[in-house]
N, CA, C and O atoms as CSV, one atom per row, in Angstrom:
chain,resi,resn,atom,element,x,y,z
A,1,UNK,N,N,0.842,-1.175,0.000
A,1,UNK,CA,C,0.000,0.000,0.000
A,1,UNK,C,C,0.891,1.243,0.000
A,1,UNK,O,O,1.866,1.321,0.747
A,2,UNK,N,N,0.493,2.348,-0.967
A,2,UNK,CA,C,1.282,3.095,-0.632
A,2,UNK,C,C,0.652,4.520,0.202
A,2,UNK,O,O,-0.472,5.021,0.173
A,3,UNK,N,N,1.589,4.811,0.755
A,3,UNK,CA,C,2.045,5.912,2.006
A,3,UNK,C,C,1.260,6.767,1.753
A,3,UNK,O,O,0.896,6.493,0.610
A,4,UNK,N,N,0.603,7.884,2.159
A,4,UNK,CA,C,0.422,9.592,1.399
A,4,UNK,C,C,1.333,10.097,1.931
A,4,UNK,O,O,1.616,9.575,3.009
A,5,UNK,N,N,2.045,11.066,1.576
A,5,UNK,CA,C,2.644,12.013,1.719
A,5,UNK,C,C,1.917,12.852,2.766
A,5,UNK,O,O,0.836,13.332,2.425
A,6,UNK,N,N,2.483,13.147,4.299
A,6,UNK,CA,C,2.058,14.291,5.136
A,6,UNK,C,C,2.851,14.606,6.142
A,6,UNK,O,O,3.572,13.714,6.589
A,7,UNK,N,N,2.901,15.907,6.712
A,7,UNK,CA,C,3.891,15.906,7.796
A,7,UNK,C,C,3.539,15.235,9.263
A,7,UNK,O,O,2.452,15.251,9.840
A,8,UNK,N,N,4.477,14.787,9.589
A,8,UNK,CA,C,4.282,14.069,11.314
A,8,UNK,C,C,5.948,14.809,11.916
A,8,UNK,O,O,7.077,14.348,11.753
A,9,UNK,N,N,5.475,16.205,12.698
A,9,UNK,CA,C,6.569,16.810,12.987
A,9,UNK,C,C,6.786,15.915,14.458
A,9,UNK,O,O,5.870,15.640,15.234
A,10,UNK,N,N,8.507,15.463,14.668
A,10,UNK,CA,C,8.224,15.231,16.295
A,10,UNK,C,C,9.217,16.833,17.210
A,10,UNK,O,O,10.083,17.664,16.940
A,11,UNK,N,N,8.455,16.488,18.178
A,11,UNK,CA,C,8.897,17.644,19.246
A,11,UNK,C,C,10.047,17.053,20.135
A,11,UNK,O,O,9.957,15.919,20.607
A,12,UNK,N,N,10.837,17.645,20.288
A,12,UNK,CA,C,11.693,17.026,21.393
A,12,UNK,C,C,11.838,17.574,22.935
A,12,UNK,O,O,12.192,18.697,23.293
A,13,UNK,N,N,11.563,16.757,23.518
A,13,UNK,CA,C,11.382,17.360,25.143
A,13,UNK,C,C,12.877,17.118,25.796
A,13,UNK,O,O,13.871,16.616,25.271
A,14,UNK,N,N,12.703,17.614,27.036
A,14,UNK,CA,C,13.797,17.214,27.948
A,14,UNK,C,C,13.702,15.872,28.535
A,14,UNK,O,O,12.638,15.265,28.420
A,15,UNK,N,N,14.770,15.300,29.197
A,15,UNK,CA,C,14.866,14.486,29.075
A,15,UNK,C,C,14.237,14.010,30.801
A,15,UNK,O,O,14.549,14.780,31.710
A,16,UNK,N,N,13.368,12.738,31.161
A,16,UNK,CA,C,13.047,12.813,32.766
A,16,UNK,C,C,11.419,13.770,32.843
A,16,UNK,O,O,11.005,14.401,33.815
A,17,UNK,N,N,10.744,13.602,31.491
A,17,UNK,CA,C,9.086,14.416,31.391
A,17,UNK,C,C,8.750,12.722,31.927
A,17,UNK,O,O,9.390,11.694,31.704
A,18,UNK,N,N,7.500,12.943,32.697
A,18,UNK,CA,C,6.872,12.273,32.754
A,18,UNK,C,C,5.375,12.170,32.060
A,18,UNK,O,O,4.696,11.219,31.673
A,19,UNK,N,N,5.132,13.991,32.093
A,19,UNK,CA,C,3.632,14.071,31.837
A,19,UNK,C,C,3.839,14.719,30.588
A,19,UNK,O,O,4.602,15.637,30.288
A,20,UNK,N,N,2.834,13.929,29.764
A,20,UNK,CA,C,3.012,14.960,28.507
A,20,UNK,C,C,1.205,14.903,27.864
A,20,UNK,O,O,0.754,14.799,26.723
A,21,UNK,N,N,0.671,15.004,28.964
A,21,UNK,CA,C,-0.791,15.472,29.169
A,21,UNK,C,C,-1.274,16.928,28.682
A,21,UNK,O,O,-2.437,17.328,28.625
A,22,UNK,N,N,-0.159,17.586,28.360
A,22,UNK,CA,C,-0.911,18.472,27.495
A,22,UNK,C,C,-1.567,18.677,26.592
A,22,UNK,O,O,-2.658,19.202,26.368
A,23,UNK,N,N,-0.446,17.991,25.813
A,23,UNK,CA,C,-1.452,17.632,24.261
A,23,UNK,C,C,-3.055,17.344,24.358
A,23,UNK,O,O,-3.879,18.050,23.778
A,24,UNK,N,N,-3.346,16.370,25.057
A,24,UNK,CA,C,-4.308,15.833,24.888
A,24,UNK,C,C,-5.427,16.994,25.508
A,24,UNK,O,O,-6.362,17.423,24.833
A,25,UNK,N,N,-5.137,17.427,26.965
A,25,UNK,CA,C,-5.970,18.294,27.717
A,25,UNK,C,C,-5.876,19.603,26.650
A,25,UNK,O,O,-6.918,20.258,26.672
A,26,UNK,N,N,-4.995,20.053,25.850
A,26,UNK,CA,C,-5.260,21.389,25.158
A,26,UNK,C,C,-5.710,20.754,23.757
A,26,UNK,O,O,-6.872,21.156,23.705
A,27,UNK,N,N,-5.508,20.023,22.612
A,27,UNK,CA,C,-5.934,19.694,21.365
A,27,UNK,C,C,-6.399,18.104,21.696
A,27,UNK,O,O,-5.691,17.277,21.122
A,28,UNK,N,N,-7.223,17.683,22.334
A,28,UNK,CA,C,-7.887,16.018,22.542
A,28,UNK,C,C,-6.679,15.488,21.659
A,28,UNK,O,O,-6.914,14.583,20.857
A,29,UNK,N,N,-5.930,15.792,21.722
A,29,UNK,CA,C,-4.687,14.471,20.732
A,29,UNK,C,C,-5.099,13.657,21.851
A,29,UNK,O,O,-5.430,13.742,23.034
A,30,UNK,N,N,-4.876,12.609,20.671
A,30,UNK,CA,C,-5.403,10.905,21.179
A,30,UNK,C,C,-3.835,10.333,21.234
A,30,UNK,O,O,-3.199,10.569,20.207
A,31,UNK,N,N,-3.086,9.578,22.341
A,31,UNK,CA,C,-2.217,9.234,22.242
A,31,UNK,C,C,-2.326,7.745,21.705
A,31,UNK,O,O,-3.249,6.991,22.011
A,32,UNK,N,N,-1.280,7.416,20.873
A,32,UNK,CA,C,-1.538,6.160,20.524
A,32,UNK,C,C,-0.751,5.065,20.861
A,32,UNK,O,O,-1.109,3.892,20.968
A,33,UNK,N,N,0.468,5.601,21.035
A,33,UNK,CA,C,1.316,4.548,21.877
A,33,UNK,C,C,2.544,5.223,22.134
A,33,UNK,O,O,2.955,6.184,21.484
A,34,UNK,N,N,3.152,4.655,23.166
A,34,UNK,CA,C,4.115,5.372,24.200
A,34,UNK,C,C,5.569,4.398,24.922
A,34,UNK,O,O,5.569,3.448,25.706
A,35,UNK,N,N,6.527,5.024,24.350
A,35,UNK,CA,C,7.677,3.624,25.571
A,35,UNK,C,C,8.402,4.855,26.135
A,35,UNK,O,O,8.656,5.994,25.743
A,36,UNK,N,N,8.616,4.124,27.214
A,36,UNK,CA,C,9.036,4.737,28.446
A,36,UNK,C,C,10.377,4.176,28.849
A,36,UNK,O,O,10.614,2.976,28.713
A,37,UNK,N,N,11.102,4.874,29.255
A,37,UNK,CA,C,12.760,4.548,30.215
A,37,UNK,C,C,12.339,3.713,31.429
A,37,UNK,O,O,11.329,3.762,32.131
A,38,UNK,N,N,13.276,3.039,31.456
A,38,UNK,CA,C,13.274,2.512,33.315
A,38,UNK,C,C,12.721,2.700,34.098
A,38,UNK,O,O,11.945,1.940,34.677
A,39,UNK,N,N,13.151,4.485,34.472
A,39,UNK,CA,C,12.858,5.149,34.769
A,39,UNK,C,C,11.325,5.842,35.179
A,39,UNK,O,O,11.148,6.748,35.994
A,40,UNK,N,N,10.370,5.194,34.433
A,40,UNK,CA,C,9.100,5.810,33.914
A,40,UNK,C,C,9.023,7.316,32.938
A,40,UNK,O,O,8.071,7.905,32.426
A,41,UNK,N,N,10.162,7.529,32.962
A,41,UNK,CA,C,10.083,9.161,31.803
A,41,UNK,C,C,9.967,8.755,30.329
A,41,UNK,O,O,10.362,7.712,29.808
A,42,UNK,N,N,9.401,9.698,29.820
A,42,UNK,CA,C,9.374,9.619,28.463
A,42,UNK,C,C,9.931,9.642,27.298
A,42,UNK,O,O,10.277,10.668,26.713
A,43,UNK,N,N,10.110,7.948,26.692
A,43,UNK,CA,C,11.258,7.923,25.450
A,43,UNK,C,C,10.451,8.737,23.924
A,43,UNK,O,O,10.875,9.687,23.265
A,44,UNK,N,N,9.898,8.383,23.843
A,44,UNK,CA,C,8.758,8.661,22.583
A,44,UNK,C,C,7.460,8.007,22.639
A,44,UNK,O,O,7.100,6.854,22.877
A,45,UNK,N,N,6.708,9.382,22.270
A,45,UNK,CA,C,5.046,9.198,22.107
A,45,UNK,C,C,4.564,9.267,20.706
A,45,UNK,O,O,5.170,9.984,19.911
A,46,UNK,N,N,3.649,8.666,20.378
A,46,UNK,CA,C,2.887,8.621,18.997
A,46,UNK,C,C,1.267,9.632,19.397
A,46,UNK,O,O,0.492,8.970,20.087
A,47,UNK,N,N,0.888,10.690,19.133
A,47,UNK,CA,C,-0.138,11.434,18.658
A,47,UNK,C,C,-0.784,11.540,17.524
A,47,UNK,O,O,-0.210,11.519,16.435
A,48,UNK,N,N,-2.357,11.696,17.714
A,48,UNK,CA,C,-3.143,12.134,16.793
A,48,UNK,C,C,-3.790,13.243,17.132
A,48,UNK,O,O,-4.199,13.282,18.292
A,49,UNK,N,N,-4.041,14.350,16.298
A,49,UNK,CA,C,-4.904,15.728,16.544
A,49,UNK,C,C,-5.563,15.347,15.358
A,49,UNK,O,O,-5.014,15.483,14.264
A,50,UNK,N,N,-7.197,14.674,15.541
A,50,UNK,CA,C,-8.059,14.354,14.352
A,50,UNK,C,C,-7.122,13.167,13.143
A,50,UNK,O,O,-6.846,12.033,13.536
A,51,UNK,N,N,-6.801,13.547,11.981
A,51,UNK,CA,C,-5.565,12.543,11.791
A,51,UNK,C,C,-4.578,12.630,11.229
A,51,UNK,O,O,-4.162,12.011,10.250
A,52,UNK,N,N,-3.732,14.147,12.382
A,52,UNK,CA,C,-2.770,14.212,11.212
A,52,UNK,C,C,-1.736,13.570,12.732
A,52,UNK,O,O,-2.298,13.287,13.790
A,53,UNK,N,N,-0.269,13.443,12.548
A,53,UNK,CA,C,0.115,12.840,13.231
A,53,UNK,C,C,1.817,13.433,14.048
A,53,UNK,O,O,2.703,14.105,13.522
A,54,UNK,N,N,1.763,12.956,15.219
A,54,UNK,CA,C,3.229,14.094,15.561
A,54,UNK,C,C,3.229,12.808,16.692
A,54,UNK,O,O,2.444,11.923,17.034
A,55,UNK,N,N,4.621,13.269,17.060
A,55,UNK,CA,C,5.636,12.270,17.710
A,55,UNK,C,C,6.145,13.586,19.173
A,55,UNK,O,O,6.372,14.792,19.080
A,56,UNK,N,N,6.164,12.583,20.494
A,56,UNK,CA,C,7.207,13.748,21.250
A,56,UNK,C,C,7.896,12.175,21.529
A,56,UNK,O,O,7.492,11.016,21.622
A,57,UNK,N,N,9.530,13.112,21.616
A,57,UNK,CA,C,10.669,12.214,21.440
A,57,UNK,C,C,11.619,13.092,22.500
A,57,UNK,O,O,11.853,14.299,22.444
A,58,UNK,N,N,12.120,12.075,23.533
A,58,UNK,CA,C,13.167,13.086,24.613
A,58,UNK,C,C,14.631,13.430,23.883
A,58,UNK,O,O,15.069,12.605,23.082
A,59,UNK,N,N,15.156,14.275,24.076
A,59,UNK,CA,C,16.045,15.034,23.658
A,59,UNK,C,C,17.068,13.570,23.791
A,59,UNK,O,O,17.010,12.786,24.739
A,60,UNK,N,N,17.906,13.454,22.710
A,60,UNK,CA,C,18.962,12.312,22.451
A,60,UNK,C,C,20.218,13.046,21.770
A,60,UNK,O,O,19.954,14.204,21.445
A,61,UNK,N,N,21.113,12.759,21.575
A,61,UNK,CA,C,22.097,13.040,20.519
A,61,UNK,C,C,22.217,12.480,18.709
A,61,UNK,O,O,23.164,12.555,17.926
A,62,UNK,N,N,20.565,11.827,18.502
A,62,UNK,CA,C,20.437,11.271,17.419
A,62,UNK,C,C,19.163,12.605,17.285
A,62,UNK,O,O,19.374,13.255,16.261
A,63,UNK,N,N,18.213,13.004,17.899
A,63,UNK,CA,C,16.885,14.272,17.993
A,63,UNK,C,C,17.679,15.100,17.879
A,63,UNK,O,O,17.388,15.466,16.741
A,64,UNK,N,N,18.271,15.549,18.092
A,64,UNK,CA,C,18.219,17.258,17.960
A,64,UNK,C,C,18.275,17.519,19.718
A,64,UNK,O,O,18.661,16.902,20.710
A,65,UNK,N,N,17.662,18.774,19.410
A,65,UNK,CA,C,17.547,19.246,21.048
A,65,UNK,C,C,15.792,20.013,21.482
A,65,UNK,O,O,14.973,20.643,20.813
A,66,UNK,N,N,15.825,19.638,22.633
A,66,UNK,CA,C,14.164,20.663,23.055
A,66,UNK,C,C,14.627,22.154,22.930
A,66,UNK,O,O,15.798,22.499,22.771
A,67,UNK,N,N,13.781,22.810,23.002
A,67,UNK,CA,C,14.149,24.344,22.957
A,67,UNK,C,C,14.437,24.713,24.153
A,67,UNK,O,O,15.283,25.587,23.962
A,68,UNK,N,N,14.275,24.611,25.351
A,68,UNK,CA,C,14.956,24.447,26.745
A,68,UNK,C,C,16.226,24.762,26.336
A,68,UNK,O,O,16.616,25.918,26.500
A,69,UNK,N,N,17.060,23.806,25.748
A,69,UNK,CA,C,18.760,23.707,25.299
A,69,UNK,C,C,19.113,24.867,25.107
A,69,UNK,O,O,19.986,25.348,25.830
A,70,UNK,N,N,18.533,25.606,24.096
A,70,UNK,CA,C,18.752,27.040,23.920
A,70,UNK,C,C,18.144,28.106,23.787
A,70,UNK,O,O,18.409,29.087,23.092
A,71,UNK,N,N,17.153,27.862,24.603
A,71,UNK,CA,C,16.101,28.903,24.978
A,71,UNK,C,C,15.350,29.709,23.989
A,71,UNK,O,O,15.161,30.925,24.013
A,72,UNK,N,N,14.895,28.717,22.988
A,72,UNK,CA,C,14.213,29.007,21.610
A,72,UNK,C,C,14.116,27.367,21.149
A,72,UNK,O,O,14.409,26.266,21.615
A,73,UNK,N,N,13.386,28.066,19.675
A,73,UNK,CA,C,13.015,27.268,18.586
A,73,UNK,C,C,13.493,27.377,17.221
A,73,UNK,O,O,14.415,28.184,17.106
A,74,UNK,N,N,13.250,26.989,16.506
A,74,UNK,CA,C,13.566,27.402,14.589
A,74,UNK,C,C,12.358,27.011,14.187
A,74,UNK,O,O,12.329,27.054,12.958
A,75,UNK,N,N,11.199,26.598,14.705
A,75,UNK,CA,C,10.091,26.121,14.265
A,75,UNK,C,C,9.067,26.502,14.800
A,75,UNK,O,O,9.220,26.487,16.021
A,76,UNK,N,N,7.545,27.028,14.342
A,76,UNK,CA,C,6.404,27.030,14.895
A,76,UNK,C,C,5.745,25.824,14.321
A,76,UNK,O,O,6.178,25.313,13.288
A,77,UNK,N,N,4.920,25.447,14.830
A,77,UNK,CA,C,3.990,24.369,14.776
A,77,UNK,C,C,2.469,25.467,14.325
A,77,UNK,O,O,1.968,26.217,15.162
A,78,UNK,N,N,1.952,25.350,12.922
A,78,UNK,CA,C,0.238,26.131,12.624
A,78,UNK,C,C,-0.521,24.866,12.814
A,78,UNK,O,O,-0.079,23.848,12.283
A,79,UNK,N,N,-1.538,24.823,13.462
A,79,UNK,CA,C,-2.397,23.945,13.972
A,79,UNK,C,C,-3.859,24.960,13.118
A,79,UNK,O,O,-4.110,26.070,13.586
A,80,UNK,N,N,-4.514,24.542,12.163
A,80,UNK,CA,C,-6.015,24.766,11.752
A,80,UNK,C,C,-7.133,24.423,12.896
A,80,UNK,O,O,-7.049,23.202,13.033
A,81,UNK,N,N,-7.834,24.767,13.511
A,81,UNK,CA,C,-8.995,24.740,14.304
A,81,UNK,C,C,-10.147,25.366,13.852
A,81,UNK,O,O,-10.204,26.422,13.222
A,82,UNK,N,N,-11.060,24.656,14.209
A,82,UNK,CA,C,-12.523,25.521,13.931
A,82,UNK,C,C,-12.754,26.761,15.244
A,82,UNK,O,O,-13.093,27.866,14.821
A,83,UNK,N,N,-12.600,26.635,16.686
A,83,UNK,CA,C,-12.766,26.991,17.234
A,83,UNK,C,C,-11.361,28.057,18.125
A,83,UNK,O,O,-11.203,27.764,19.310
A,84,UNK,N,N,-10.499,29.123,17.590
A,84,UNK,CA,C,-9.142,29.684,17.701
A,84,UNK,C,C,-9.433,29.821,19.314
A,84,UNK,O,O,-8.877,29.099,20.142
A,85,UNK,N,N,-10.204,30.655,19.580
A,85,UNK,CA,C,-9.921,31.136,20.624
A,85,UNK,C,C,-10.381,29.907,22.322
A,85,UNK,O,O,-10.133,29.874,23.528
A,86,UNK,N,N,-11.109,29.168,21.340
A,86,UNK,CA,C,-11.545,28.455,22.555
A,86,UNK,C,C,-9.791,27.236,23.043
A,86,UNK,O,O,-9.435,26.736,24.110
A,87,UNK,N,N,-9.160,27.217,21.609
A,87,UNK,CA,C,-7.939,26.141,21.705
A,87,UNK,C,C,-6.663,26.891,22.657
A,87,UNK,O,O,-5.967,26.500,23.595
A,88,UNK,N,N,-6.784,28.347,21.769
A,88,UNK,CA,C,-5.987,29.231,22.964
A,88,UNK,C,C,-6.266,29.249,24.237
A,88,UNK,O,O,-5.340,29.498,25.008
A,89,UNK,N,N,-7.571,28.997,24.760
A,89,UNK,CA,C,-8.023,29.237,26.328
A,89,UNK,C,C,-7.849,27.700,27.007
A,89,UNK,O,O,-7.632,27.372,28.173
A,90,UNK,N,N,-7.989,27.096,26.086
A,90,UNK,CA,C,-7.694,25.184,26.811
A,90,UNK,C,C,-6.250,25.236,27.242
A,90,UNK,O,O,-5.797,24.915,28.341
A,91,UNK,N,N,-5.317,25.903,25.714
A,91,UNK,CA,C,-3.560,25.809,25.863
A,91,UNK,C,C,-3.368,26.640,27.030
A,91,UNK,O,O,-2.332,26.291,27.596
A,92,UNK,N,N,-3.852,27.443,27.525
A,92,UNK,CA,C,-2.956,28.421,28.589
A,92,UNK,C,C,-4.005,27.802,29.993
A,92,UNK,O,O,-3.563,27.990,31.127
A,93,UNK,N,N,-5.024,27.264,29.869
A,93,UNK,CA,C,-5.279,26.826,30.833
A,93,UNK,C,C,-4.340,24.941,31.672
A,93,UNK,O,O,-4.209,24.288,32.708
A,94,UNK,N,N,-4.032,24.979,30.403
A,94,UNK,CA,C,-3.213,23.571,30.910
A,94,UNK,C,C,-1.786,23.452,30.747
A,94,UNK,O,O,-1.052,22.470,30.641
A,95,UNK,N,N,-1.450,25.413,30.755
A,95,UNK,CA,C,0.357,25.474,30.905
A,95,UNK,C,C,1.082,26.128,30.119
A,95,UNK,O,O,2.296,26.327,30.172
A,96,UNK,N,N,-0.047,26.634,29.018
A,96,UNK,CA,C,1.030,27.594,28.244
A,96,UNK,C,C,1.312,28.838,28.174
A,96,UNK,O,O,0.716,29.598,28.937
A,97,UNK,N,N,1.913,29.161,27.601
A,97,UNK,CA,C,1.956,30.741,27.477
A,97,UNK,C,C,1.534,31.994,26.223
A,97,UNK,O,O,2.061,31.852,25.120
A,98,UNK,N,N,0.905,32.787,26.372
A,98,UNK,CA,C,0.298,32.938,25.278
A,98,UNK,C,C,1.199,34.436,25.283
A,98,UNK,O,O,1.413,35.235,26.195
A,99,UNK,N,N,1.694,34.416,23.557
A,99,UNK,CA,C,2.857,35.007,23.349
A,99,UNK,C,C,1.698,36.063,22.234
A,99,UNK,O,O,2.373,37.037,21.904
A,100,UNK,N,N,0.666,36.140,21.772
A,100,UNK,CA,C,-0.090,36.617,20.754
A,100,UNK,C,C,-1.191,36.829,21.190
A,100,UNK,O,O,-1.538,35.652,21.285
A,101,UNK,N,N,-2.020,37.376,21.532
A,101,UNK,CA,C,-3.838,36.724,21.842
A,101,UNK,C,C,-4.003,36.669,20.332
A,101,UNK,O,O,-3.312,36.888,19.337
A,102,UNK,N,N,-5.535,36.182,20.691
A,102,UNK,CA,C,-6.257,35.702,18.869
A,102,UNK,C,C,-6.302,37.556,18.387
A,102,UNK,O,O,-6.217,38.643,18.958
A,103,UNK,N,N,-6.446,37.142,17.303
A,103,UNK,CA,C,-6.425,38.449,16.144
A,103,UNK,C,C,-7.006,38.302,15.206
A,103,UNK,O,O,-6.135,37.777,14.513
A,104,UNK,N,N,-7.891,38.362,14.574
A,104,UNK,CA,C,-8.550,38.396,12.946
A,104,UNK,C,C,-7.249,39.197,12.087
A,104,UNK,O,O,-6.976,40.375,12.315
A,105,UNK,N,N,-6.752,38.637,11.408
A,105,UNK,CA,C,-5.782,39.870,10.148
A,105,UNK,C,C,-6.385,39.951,8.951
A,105,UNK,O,O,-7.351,39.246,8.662
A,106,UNK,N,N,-5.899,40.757,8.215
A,106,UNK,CA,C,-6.061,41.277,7.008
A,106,UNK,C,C,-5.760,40.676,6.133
A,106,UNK,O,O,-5.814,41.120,4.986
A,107,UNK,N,N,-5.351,39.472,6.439
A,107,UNK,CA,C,-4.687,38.718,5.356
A,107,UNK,C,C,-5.708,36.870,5.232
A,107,UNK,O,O,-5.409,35.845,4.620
A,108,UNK,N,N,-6.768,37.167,6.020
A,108,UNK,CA,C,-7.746,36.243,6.729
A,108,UNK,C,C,-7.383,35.189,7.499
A,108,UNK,O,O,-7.984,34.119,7.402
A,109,UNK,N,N,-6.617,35.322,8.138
A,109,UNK,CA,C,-6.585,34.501,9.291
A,109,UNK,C,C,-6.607,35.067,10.482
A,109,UNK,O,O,-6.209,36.154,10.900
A,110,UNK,N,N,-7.281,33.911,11.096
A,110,UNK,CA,C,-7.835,34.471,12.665
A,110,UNK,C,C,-6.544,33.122,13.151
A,110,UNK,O,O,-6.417,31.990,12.683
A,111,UNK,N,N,-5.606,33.943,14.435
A,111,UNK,CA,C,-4.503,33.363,14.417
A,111,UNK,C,C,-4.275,33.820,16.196
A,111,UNK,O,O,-4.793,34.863,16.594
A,112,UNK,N,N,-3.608,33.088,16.988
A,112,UNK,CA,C,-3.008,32.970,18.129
A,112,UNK,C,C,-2.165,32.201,18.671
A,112,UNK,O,O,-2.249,30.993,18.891
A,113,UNK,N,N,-1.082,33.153,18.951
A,113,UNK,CA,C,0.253,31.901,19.338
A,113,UNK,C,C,0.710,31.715,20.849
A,113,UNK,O,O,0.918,32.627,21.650
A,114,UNK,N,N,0.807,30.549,21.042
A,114,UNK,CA,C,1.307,30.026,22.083
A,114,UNK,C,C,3.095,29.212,22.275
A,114,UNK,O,O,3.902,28.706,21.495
A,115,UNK,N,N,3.051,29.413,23.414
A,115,UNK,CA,C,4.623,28.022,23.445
A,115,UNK,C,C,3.932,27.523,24.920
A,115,UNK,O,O,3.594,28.071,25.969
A,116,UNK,N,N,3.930,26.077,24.327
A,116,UNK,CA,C,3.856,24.797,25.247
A,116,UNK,C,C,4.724,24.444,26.414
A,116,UNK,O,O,5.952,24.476,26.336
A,117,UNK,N,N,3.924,24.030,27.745
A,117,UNK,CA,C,5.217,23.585,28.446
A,117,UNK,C,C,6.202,23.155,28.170
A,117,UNK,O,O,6.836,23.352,29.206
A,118,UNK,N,N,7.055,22.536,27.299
A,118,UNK,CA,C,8.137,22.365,26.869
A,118,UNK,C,C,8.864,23.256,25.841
A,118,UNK,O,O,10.000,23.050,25.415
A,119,UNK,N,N,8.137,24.167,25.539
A,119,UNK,CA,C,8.795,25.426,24.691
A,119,UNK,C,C,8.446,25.318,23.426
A,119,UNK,O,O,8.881,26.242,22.738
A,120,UNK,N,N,7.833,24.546,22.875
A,120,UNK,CA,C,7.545,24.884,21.673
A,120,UNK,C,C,6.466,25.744,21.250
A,120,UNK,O,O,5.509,25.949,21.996
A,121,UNK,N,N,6.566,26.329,19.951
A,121,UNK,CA,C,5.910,27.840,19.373
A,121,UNK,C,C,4.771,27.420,18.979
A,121,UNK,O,O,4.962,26.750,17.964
A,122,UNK,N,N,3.548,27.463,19.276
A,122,UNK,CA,C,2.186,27.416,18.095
A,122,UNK,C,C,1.215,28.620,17.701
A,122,UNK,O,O,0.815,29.563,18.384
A,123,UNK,N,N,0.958,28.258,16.311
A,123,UNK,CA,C,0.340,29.215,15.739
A,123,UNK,C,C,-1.109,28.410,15.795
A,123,UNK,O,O,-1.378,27.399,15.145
A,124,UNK,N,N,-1.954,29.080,16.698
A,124,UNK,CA,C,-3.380,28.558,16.659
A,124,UNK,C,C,-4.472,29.524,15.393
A,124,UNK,O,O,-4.927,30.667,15.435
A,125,UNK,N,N,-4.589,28.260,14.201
A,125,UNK,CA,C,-5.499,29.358,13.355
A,125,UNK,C,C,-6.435,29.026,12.670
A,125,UNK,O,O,-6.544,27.817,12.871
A,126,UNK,N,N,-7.424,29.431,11.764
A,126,UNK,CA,C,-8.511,29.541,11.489
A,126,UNK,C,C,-8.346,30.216,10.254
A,126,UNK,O,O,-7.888,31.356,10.328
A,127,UNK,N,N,-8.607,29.780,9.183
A,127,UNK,CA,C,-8.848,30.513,7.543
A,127,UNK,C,C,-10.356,31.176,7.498
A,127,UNK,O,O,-11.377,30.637,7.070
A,128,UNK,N,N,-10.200,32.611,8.108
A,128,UNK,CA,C,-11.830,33.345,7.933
A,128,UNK,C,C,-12.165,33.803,6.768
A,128,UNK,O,O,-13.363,33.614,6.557
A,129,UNK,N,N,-11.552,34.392,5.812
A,129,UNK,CA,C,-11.639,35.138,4.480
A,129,UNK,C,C,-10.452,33.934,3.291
A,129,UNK,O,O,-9.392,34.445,2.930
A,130,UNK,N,N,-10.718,32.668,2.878
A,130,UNK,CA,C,-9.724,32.129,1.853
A,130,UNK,C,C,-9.492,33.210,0.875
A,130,UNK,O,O,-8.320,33.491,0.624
A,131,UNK,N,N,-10.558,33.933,0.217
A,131,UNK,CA,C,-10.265,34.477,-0.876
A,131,UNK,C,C,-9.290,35.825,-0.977
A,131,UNK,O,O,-8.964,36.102,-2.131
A,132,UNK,N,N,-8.820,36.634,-0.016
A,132,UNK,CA,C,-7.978,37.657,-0.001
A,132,UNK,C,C,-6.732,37.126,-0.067
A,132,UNK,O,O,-5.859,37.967,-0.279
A,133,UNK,N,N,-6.251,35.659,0.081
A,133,UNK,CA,C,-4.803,35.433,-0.367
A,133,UNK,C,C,-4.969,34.768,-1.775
A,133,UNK,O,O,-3.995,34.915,-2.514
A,134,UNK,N,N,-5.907,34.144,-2.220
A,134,UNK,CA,C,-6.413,33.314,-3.435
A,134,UNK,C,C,-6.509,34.566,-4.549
A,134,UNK,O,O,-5.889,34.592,-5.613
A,135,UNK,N,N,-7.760,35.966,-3.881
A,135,UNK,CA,C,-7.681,36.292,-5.197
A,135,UNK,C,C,-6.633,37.874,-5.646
A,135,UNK,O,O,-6.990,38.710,-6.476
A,136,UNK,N,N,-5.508,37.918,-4.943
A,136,UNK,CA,C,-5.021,38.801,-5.008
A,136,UNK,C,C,-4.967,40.066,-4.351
A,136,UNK,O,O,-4.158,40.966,-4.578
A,137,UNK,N,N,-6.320,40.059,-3.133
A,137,UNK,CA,C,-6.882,41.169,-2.559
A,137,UNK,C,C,-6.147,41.673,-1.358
A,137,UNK,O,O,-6.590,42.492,-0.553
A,138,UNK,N,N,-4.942,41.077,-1.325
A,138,UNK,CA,C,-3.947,41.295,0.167
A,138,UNK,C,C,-3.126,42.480,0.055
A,138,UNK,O,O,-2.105,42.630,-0.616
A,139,UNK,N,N,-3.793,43.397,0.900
A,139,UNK,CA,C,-2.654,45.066,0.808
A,139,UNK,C,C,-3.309,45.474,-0.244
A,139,UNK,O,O,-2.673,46.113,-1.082
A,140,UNK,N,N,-4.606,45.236,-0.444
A,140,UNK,CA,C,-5.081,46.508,-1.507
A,140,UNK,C,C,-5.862,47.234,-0.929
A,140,UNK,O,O,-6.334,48.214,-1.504
């Protein structure tokens, strides 16, 4: 069978998380399976948000690094929602930080960003107007 083509970004945490209950309490990601260290901390998780798919993976020397390491990112994560502002009020109610409130722009998106207990960037958004980037109508 073949594959489709889609992104499954993974996040990398620090290393010794136990809880990674956010996801689920801010976007119902459904976890799907999970191995764990010795330890009980978290080696890598498998997620679903509806069905697209993302991975959290503890910081290794084969990952990369969490943004902790250097107190940033190179990446935002845009998450589409029907409901922006209600996903922003779940995310900061279960730990995040809200770096944007929601905004309607001019460019039609209704958009709000957060970073997750573990530091990563999200763009929470909503396509209100498709046609001002479709039909040319942006900055006129």
């Amino acid at each position: 069978m073949k594959t489709k083509t889609a992104f499954a970004p993974e996040l990398i945490i620090p290393n010794g998380v136990t809880d990674i209950s956010f996801y689920n309490k801010t976007f119902n990601a459904v976890e799907l399976w999970r191995l764990n260290n010795d330890d009980g901390s978290v080696h890598v998780a498998g997620f679903t948000i509806d069905d697209a798919l993302f991975h959290i993976h503890e910081q290794t020397s084969n990952t990369g690094f969490s943004p902790a390491t250097h107190n940033g990112t190179t990446v935002t994560v845009g998450l589409m929602v029907d409901d922006v502002h209600a996903v922003v009020a779940q995310a900061e109610a279960a730990g995040a930080r809200v770096t944007s409130p929601v905004t309607d722009y001019d460019y039609g998106y209704r958009q709000g960003s957060i970073v997750d207990p573990f530091g990563h960037h999200w763009t929470i958004e909503k396509i209100i107007n498709p046609g001002v980037l479709t039909t040319g109508e942006y900055g006129k």
